[in-house]
C-alpha positions in Angstrom: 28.8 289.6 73.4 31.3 287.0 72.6 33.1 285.9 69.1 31.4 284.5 66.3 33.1 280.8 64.8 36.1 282.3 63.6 36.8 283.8 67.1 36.7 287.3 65.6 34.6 289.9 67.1 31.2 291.0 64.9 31.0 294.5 63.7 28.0 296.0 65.3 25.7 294.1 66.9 23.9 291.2 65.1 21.0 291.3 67.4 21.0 295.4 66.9 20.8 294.8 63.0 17.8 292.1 62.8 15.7 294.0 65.1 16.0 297.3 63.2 15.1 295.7 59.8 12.3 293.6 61.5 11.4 296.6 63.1 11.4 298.4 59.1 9.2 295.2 57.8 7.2 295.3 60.7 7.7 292.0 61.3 7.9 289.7 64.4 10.5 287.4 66.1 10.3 284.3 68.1 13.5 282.2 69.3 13.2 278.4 70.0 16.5 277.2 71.7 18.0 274.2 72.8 21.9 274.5 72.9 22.1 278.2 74.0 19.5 277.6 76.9 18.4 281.7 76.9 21.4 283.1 75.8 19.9 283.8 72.0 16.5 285.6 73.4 19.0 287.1 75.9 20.8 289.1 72.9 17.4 290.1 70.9 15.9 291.4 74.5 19.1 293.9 75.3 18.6 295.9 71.9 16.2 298.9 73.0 12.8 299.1 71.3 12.6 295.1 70.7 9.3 295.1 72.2 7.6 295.5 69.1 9.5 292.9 67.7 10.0 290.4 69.8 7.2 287.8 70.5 9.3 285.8 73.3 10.7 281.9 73.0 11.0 278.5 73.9 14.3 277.2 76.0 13.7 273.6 74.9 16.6 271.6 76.2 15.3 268.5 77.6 14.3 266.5 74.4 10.7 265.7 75.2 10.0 269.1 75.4 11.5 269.8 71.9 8.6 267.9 70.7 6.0 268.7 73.6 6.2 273.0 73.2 7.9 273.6 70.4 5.9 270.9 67.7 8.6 269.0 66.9 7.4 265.3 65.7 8.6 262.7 68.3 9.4 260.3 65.7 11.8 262.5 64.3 13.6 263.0 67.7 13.4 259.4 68.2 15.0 258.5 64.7 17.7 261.4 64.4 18.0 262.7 68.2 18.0 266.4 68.9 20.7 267.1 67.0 19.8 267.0 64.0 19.4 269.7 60.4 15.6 268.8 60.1 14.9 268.7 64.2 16.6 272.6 64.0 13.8 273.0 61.1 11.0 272.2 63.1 12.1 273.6 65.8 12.0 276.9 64.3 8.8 276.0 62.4 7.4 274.6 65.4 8.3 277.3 67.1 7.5 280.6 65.1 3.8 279.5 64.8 3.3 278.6 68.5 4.7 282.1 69.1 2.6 284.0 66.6 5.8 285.5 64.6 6.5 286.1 61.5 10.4 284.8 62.2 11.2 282.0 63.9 15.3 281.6 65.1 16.4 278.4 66.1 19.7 276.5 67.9 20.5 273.2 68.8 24.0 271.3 69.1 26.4 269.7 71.2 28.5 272.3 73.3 30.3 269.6 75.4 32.3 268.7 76.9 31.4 265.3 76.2 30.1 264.1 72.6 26.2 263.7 72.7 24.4 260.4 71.2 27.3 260.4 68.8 27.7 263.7 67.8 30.9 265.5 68.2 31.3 268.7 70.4 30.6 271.8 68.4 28.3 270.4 65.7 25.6 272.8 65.5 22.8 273.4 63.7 20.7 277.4 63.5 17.6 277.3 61.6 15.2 280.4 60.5 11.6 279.8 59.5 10.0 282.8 57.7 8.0 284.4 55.1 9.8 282.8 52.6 10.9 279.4 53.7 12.9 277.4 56.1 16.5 277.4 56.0 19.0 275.5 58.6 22.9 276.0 58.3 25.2 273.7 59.5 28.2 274.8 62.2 31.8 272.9 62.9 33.0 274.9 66.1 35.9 274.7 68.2 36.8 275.6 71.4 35.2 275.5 74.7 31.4 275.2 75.5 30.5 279.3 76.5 32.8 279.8 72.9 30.3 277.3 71.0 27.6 279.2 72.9 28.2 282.4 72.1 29.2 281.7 68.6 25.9 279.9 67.7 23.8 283.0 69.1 26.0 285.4 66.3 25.6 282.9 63.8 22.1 282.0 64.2 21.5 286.1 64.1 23.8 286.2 60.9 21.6 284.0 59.1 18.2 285.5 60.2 20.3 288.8 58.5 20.8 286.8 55.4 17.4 285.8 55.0 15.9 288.9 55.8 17.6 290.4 52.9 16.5 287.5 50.9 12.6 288.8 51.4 13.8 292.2 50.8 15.0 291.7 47.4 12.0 289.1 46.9 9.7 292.0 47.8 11.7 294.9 45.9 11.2 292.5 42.9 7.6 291.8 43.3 6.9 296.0 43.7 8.7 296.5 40.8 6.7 294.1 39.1 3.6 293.3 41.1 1.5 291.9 37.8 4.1 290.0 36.2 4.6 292.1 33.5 7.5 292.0 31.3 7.4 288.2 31.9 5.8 286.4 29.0 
């Protein structure tokens, strides 16, 4: 699949692991991309079984289209450009509910070879949208454009991992205490 920021290879399969504990929570996925132009929904669609988890995506590159299909505001791409830690929050925002999922997974960056509106090669920016929030993560990555490719798809899929734990444990707490009691 590619190496991950630090050029190392992933153990398993990022895209294996989200879709088997969506698949658990029975819980949806949309992708909305601009910097990996496919290559993202092209790692969720290879895992067997994803179609009951997958909900499909938006390849957003050209910037209108950002704000055209995938709901982000215009004045936002006309103040801050496409690259940008709230555009990659409405992207995946924007995204997720004109998909129907419960999970929206979102790129968008400079993978070169030239700097973009003054933004340096290999700034990029993943954002989830989900059940419980919106959370973007910031990316400084080196080396060539299929390297900052690749390694934005593992890292976007790291994070949806993160934050699917996240609503694990914030369910596993609410079970355990679905009335509040003990809290005073």
């Amino acid at each position: 699949m590619g190496t991950d920021r630090k050029h190392e290879q992933p153990a398993g399969s990022p895209a294996a692991g989200v879709v088997h504990s969506l698949h658990e929570r029975h819980e949806t996925l949309a992708t909305i991309e601009s910097l990996t132009g496919g290559l993202l929904s092209a790692s969720v669609v290879e895992i067997a079984g994803v179609s009951g988890v997958y909900r499909g995506g938006l390849v957003v590159y050209a910037t209108e289209l950002k704000s055209e299909l995938a709901g982000v505001p215009a004045e936002l791409l006309a103040e801050r450009g496409p690259v940008d830690p709230d555009v990659a929050a409405a992207l995946a925002e924007g995204g997720r509910r004109r998909c129907g999922a419960d999970w929206g997974l979102a790129t968008t960056g400079v993978a070169g070879p030239e700097p973009q509106d003054g933004k340096p090669v290999g700034l990029v920016y993943v954002a989830v949208s989900g059940p419980i929030g919106t959370d973007v993560q910031q990316l400084d990555l080196d080396g060539g454009r299929d390297h900052i490719r690749s390694a934005a798809v593992i890292e976007a899929l790291r994070l949806l991992a993160e934050r699917i734990r996240d609503a694990d444990q914030a369910d596993a707490t609410r079970d355990a205490d679905p009335a509040g009691a003990g809290h005073r």
